[in-house]
N, C-alpha and C positions, 0 to 999 in steps of 0.2 A: 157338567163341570169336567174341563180333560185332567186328565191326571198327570204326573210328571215320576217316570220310573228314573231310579238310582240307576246308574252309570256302573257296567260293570266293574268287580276289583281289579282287573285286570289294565282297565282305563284309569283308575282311582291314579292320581300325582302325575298323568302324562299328558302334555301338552298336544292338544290336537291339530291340524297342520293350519287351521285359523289361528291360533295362539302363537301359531311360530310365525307366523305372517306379521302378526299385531308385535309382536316383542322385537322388530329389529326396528322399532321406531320409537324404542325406550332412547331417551334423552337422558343424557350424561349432567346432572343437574350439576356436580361438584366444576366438573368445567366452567356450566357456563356460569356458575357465583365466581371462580375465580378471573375470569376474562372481565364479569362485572364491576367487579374492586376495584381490577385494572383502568378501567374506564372511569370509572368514578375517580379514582385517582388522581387519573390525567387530568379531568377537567376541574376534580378540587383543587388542584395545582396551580391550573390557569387564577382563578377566584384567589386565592390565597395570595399569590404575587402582586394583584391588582390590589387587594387591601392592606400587603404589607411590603411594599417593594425591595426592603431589604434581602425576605426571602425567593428573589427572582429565582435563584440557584436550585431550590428545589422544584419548581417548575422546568428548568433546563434536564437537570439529571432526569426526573422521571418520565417527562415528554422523548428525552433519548432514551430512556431502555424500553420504554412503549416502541416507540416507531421500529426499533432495531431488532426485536424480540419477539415480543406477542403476534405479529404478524406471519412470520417464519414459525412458528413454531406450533400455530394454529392450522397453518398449509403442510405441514409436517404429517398433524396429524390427520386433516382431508385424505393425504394421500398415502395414506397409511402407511409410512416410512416409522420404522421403530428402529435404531442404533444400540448396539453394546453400549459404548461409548457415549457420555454424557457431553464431554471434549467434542466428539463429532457430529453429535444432536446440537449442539450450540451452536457450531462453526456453519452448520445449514441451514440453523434457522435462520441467522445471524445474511447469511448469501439470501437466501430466498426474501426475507423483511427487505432487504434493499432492493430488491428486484422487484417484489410490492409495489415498494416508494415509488418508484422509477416510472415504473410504468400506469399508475393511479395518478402521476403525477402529470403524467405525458394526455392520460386522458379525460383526467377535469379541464388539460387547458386547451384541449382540443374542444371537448363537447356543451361545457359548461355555457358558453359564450351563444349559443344557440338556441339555450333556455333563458336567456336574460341575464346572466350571471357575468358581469365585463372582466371580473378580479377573481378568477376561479384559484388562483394563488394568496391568497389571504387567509385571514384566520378561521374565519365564520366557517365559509364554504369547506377549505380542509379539516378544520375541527371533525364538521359533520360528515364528510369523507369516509374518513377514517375508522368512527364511531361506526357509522352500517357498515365499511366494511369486514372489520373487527366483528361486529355483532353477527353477519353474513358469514365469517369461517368459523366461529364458534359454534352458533346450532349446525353445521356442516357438520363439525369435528364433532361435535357430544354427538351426532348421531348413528357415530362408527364403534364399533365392538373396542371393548379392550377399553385398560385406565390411560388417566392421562398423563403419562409417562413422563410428566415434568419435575418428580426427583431429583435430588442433588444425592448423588452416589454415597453412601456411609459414610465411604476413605476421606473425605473432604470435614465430615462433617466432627472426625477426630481430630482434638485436639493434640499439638507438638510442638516441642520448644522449635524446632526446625520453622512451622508456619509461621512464630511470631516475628525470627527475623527475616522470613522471605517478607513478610508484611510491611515492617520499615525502611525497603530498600525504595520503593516508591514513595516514603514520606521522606523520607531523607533526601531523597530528590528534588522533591518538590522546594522543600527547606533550601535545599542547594540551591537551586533557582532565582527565590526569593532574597537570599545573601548574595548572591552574585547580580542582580538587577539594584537592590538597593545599595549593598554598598563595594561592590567590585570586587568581591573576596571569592575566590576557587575551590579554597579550602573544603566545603561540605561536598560542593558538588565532586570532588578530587574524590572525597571517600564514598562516595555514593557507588562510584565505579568500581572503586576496590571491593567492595561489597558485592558487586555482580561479581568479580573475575572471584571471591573466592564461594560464593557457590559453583560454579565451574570446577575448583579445587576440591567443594566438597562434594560433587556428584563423581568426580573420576575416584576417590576414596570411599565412596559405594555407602556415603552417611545421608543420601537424600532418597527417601522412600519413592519406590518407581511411580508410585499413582498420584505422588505428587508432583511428577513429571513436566504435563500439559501447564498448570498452574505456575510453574517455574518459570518455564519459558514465555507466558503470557507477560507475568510483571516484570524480569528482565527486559522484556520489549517495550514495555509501556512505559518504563524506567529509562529507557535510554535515548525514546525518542521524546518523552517530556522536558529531557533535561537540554535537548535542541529547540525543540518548539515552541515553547514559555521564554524562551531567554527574548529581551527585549520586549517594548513595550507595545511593539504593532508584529504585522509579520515582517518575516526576513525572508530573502532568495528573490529567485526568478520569477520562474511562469508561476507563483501564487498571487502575486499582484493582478496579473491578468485573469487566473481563477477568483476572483475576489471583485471587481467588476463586473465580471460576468453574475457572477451572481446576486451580488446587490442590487444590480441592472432589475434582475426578474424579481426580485423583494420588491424593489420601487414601484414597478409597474404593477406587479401581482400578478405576470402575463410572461410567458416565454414565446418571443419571437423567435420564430426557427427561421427566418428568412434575415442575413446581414446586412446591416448597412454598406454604403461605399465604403464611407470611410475607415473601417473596420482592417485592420492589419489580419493577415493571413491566419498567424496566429494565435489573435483572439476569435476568428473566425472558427477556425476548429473548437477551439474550448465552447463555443455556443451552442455544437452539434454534440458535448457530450452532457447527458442525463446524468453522470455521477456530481456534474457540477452545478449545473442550472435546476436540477429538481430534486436533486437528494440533496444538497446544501440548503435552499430557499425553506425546504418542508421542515427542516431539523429547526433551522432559524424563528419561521414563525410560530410554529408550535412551541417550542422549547422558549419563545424568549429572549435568547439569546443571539449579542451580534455574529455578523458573518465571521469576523477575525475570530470568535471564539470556538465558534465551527472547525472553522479551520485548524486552529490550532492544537484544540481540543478532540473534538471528536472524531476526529477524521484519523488522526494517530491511535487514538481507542480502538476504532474499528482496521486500524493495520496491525494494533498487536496481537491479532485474531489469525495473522499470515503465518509466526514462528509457527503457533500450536497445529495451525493446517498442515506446514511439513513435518511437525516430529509424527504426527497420524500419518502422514504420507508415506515418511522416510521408514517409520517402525516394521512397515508392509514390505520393505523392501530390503531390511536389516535385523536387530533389535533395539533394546528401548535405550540402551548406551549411547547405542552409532548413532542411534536417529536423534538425538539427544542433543550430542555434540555436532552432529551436522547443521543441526537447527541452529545452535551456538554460533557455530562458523559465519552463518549466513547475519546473523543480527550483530554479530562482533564488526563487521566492515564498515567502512564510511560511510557507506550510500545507502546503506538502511537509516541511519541515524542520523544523517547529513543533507543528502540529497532528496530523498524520499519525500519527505514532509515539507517539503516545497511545490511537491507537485503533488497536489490531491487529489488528480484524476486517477493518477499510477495507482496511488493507495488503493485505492477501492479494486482495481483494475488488476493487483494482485490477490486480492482476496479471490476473484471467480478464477482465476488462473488457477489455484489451490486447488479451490471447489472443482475444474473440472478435472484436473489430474489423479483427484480423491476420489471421483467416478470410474475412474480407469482402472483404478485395480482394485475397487470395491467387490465384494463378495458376498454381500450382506442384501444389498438392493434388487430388487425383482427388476427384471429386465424393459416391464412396461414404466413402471416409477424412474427406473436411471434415465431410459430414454429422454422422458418428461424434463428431469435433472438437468439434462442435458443440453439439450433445447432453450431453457433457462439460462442458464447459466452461461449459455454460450452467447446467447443475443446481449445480459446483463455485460460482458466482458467487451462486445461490440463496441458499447453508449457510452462505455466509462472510458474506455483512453485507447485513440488509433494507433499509438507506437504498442503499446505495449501488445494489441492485440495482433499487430504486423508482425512481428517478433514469435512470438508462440505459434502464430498459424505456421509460417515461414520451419519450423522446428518440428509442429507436429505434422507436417505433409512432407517434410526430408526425413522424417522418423518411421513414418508408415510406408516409407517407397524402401528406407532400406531394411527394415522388417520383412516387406517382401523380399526383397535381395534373400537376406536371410534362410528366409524360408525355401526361397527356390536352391541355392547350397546347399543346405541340409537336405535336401529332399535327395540331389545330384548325387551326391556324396552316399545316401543311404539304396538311390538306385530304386524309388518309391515317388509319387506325385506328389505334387507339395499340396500343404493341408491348406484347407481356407478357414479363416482365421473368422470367428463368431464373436456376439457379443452374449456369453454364455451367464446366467448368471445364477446357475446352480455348480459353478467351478470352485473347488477347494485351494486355486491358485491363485497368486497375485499378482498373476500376465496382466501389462496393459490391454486392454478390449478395443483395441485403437484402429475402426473403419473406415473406407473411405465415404460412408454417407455422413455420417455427420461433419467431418470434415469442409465436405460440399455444401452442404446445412447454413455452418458459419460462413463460408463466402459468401454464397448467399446473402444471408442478412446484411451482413457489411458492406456487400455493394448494392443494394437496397436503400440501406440507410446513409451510408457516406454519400450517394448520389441523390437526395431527397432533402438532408439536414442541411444547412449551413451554405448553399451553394458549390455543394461539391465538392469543399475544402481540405476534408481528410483525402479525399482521393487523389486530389492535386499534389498533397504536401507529400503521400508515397512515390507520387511520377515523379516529384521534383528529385526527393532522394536516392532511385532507383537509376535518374538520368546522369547524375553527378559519380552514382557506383561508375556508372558503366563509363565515363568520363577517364576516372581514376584508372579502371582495370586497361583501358583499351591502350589509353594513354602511357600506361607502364610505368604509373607512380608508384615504388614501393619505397618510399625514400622512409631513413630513419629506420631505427633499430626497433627488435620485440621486445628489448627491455622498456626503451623508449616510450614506447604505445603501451605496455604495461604500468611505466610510470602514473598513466592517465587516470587508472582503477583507484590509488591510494588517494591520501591528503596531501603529499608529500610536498615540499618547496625546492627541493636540490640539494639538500642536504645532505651527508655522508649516513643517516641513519636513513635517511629517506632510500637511496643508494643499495645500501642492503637491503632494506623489505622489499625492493623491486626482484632482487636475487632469488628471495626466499617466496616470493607471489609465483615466479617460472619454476620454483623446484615443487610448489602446488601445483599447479597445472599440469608439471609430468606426472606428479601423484592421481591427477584425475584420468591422466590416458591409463597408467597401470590401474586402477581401478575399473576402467570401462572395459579394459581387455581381461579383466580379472572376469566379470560378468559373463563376457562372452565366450569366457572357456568352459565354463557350467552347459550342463546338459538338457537343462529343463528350459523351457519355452518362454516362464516369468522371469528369467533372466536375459534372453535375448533379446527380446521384444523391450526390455528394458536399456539395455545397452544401447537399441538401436535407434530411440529417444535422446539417450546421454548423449551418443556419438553424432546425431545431427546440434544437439546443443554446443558440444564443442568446438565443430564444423563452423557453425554463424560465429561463434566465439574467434574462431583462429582466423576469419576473414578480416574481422574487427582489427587483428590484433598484424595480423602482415598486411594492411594498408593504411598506416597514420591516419593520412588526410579524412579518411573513410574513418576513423574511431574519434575521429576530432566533430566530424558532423551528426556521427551518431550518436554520440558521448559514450565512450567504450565503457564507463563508472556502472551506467545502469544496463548495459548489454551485459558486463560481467555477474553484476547483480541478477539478473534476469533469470542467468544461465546457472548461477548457485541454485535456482529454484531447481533445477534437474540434476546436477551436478556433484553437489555438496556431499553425499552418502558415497559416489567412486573418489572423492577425494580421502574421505578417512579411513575407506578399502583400502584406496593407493597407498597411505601413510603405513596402515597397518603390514599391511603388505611387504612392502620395504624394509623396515622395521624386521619382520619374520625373516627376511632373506640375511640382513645381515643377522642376524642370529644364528642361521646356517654357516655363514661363512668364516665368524669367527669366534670362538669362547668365549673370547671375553668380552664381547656384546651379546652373549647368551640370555643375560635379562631383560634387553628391550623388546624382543615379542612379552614375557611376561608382563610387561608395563606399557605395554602398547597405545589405552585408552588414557593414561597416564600421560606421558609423552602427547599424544594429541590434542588433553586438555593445554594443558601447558602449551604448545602452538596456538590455540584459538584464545587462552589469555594473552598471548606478543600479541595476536592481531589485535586484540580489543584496547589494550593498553595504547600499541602504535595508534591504531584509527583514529581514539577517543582523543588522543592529543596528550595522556596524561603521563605519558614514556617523553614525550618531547620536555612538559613542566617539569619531569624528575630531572632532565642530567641537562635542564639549561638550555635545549634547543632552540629552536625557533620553533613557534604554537605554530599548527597547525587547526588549532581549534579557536573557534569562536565563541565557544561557549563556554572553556578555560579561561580565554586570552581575552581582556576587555580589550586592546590597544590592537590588536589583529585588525584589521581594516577587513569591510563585511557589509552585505545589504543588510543590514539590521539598524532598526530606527528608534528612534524615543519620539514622545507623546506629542514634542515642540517641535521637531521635526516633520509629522506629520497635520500639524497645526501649520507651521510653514509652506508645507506644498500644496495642502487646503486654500490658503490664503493665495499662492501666487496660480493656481488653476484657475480661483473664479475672479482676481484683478489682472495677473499682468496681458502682459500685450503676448501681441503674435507669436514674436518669436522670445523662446525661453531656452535654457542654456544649463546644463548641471553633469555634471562628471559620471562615468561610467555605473560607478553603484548607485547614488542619490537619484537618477533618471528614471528607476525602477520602482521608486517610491509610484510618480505621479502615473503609470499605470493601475493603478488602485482608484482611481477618482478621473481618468478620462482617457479613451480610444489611443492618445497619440503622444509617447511620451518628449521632453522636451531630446535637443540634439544637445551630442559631445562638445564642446568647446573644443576647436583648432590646436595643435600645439603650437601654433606658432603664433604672434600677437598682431603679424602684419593683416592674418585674415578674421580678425575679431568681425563680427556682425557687429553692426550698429545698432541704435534702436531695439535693443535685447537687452532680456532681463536673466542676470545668472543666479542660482538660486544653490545654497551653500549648507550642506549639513555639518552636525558635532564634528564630524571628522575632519572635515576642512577645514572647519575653527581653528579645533586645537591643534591642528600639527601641522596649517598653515600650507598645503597640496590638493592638487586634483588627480583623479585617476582618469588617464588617456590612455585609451589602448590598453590597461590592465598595469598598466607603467605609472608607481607614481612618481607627478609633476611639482615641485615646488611652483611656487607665487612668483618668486622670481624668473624662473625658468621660461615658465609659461606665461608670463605678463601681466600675470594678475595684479603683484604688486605696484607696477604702473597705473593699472584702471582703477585700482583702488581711491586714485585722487579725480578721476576723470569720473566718476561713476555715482550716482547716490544713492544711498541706502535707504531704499522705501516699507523695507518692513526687516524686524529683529525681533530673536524672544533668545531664550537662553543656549540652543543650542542651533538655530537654523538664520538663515538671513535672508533675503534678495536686493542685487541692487542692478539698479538700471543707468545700463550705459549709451548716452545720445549717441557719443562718436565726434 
């Protein structure tokens, strides 16, 4: 019989180098129960909807915080990223989930089709996608050291009278919303906004606790672009009609064609080559439930009010929690965040990874293998989701990194020492940009990769075409029109004497951003320069924009200015502050406005928010500038019958169709080619044409040619009106066809 001798005391409680072997493949069981709920969730969701169609909505919300969340935040922890910051564990998982999507989405419709599978875009097939893949990051993640760090921080979790009215500034919105679509009244939505501008009031009076900061700025964002997005019964704007095509296109089919048809306008030719539209929309759609317009209007703003919180993190690294606070204010007080933005939902998304990689650059926290990784990611995601926006940034951060160098070889000159080469250090106590030229080369890269691969080339086109028309402009020696002029373009403005001043007070911002850029640059330390020398290539594209009209009129100078707030924003409230302290030197009796400095600056960024929002124009009687004030404002914005209308004359009328400036933007939402302008002149009316007429043309009895509007008489309509028949009517839309 062998015997089995006792382990000496000295061995007794210590793990011998097989136990240390065996123990790094203990599974994180609390994990993977809670990734399980999550799962079971989603799919009791789907069930639940199907047997009670009422509650579809809880299959939409939880199918979106699934796809948006658990995904990122499961790859978080694969790759062993831990954040201080709860704000900036969310905002990455939040990036990294959508890059998931993206590219899971990219590759069931590539590979699925080869296993038999013709509709790798459908329910079934994503469903169970999703499911292994979810189940595939969670035994990943339970198998790494360390808890699963998805805590909601304390500070959040105490109650304050303060949270309960940050809380109803988005129901009060929503409310406003709902009064102004049923029954034309401004009123809620009016105070909804007073509501943001006076927490503004009460954070420069230092009554809003700093951790509740991020949270602030999330539902002022998500507050003010709801209270654009919701308004009207379908969507409103421009290139969302063709986002919105685009995507219902790959629902229908269950399939993303990456190659265009002929007939395909340029335009929507791009929009086909971006993954923020055709696979992060379609996935949200089937899974969730939910139509494409709700996508759109809904979710796609959710995951932008996710941008403020990325700059106040951004800006905080580069200020404190005040400046970066209010800069973030600045940026979400403007038109184009609220106006413009949510028309185009490529951008949206397309500033998120813009954030996300800016947030890499002066990160300190990330191990130098993990940011790379980040990097790479994020960079490609920023590629797929929108070619301007990413035209724009690279353009910025390759003039930023050339004069960094500059930089650096001065300083060196000056110090009579070699200039230093610039690392991407990530054991640095600094909050220098890390800003290389290999990754820079990285993203060309991929973009000219993929813009030459996707869509037939069409992002690549549409940059030679813009880059052909610069050089047109410069060579040609267009600089007609004034700075104020081409600054006018940024606001809402109509011409008007109020409008006139905030053009004034926009150019006395942007001298505040040069003294803040050169404020930077007079600092000694290296995360200042290296920053400046970022801001100063952002200002650089900015003042090109801004001394060649023609050239801001193609680029649309609204969202290049916007763009450039993303780098910008923090030398402008330097600049203010700044200013502010000098004339406090210069004279006593403005001795208290450096005292009151942040004070003073809220109060600026309330004018803007008031001017933008249009609710400065309702106060003193102006002319609205807002359509979401102003029902009677003329606007692509539509009702139910109106979009019933161009349904009807898409799949009856004939050839040729005929509808005014805004109403023509409807019918890119339901087919490639939208109808043409009406002539202003009656002699060249087409024959055998169907004109097709929304509420707005009803009731006020005008067409918009040219952006000009036309009376019925003017433009002849009143004529045709006897000549003409009316083949289809409902309460707000019409068509009638005219032989000739």
């Amino acid at each position: 019989m062998t015997s089995y001798s006792r382990p000496p005391k000295a061995l007794e409680g210590k793990r011998t180098p097989d136990h240390k072997n065996l123990s790094r493949f203990k599974v994180n069981a609390k994990l993977l129960l809670m990734v399980a709920v999550a799962i079971l969730a989603l799919i009791g969701s789907m069930f639940l909807s199907s047997l009670i169609p009422g509650l579809f909505w809880v299959r939409t919300v939880t199918a979106t915080l699934f796809i948006l969340f658990v995904p990122g935040f499961l790859a978080l922890k694969v790759l062993g990223i831990r954040l201080k910051s709860f704000a900036e564990s969310t905002l990455m998982a939040l990036g990294l989930s959508i890059s998931i999507v993206m590219l899971l989405g990219v590759g069931a419709n590539i590979l699925l089709p080869y296993v038999g599978i013709r509709d790798p875009l459908s329910l079934v097939p994503m469903t169970t996608i999703f499911v292994v893949m979810t189940t595939f990051l969670a035994v990943a993640a339970s198998l790494k050291n360390g808890d699963v760090s998805f805590r909601l921080p304390l500070s959040l979790l105490r109650f304050r009278p303060y949270h309960l009215f940050l809380a109803l500034i988005p129901l009060v919105t929503l409310l406003g919303v709902v009064v102004q679509n049923s029954f034309s009244s401004n009123i809620v939505l009016a105070v909804s906004i007073l509501m943001i501008c006076s927490i503004v009031v009460l954070v420069a009076m230092g009554k809003v606790p700093r951790e509740a900061y991020p949270m602030t700025i999330f539902l002022m964002g998500i507050s003010l672009l709801l209270h654009t997005s919701l308004i009207s019964d379908f969507l409103w704007g421009w290139d969302i009609h063709l986002e919105y095509y685009a995507a219902t296109s790959v629902i229908d089919a269950s399939y993303w064609n990456p190659v265009p048809t002929d007939e395909m306008p340029q335009g929507l030719r791009n929009i086909f080559s971006m993954l923020s539209i055709v696979i992060l929309g379609p996935v949200v759609s089937i899974l969730g439930g939910a139509g494409m317009d709700v996508v759109l209007r809904v979710v796609y703003p959710f995951i932008f009010s996710f941008v403020p919180v990325g700059l106040y993190i951004l800006f905080k690294k580069q200020t404190n929690e005040e400046m970066a606070l209010l800069s973030s204010f600045f940026v979400i007080s403007m038109f184009t965040f609220f106006t413009e933005l949510p028309q185009i939902a490529r951008q949206e998304i397309a500033e998120l990874f813009v954030v996300l990689l800016l947030l890499l650059l002066v990160d300190n926290e990330i191990a130098i293998s993990q940011k790379k990784a980040l990097f790479v990611i994020f960079a490609f995601s920023l590629v797929v989701s929108h070619y301007g926006t990413y035209y724009f940034i690279i353009t910025i951060l390759l003039i930023g990194y050339v004069l960094g160098k500059l930089f650096d070889w001065w300083r060196a000159v000056r110090k009579h020492e070699a200039a230093p080469v610039p690392r991407l250090d990530e054991g640095s106590t600094s909050n220098a940009f890390n800003l290389t030229l290999v990754p820079l080369l990285l993203i060309i890269s991929l973009s000219v990769l993929w813009y030459a691969l996707a869509s037939g080339s069409s992002p690549l086109l549409t940059i030679i075409d813009v880059l052909d028309r610069m050089g047109d402009y410069i060579l040609g020696g267009i600089f007609a029109g004034s700075i104020i002029e081409t600054i006018g373009m940024i606001s809402a403005g109509s011409g008007t004497l109020l409008d006139m001043i905030w053009n004034v007070v926009q150019v006395a911002l942007i001298v505040a951003i040069i003294v803040g850029i050169y404020l930077l640059l007079k600092k000694r330390n290296a995360a200042s320069h290296a920053i400046a020398s970022i801001n100063l290539a952002a200002l650089g594209v900015l003042a090109v924009c801004l001394a060649v009209p023609p050239l801001a009129a193609a680029l649309n100078v609204s969202r290049i200015f916007h763009l450039a707030l993303l780098f910008l924003a923090p030398s402008l409230v330097l600049g203010v502050v700044a200013a502010l302290g000098m004339l406090s030197r210069i004279s006593r009796s403005m001795g208290s406005l450096s005292r009151h400095s942040l004070k003073i600056v809220s109060a600026i960024v309330i004018l803007s928010l008031a001017y933008n929002s249009g609710l400065m124009h309702v106060a003193i009687g102006a002319e609205s500038t807002s359509f979401a004030l102003d029902e009677d404002h003329d606007f692509p914005r539509f009702t139910t019958a109106e979009v019933m209308g161009v349904k009807w004359t898409v799949s009856n009328g004939p050839q040729w169709v005929m509808a005014d400036e805004y109403r023509r933007l409807l019918f890119f939402s339901f087919e490639t080619t939208a109808p043409m302008i009406p002539p202003p002149s009656r002699d060249l009316t087409y024959v055998n044409s169907l004109f097709y007429f929304g509420k707005y043309n009803l009731d006020n009895r005008e067409i918009l040619i040219k952006y000009d509007h036309v009376s019925w008489e003017d433009s002849g309509m009143l004529a045709m009106e006897h000549e003409s028949s009316k083949i289809y009517s409902n309460p707000f839309s019409e068509a009638w066809y005219f032989k000739g």
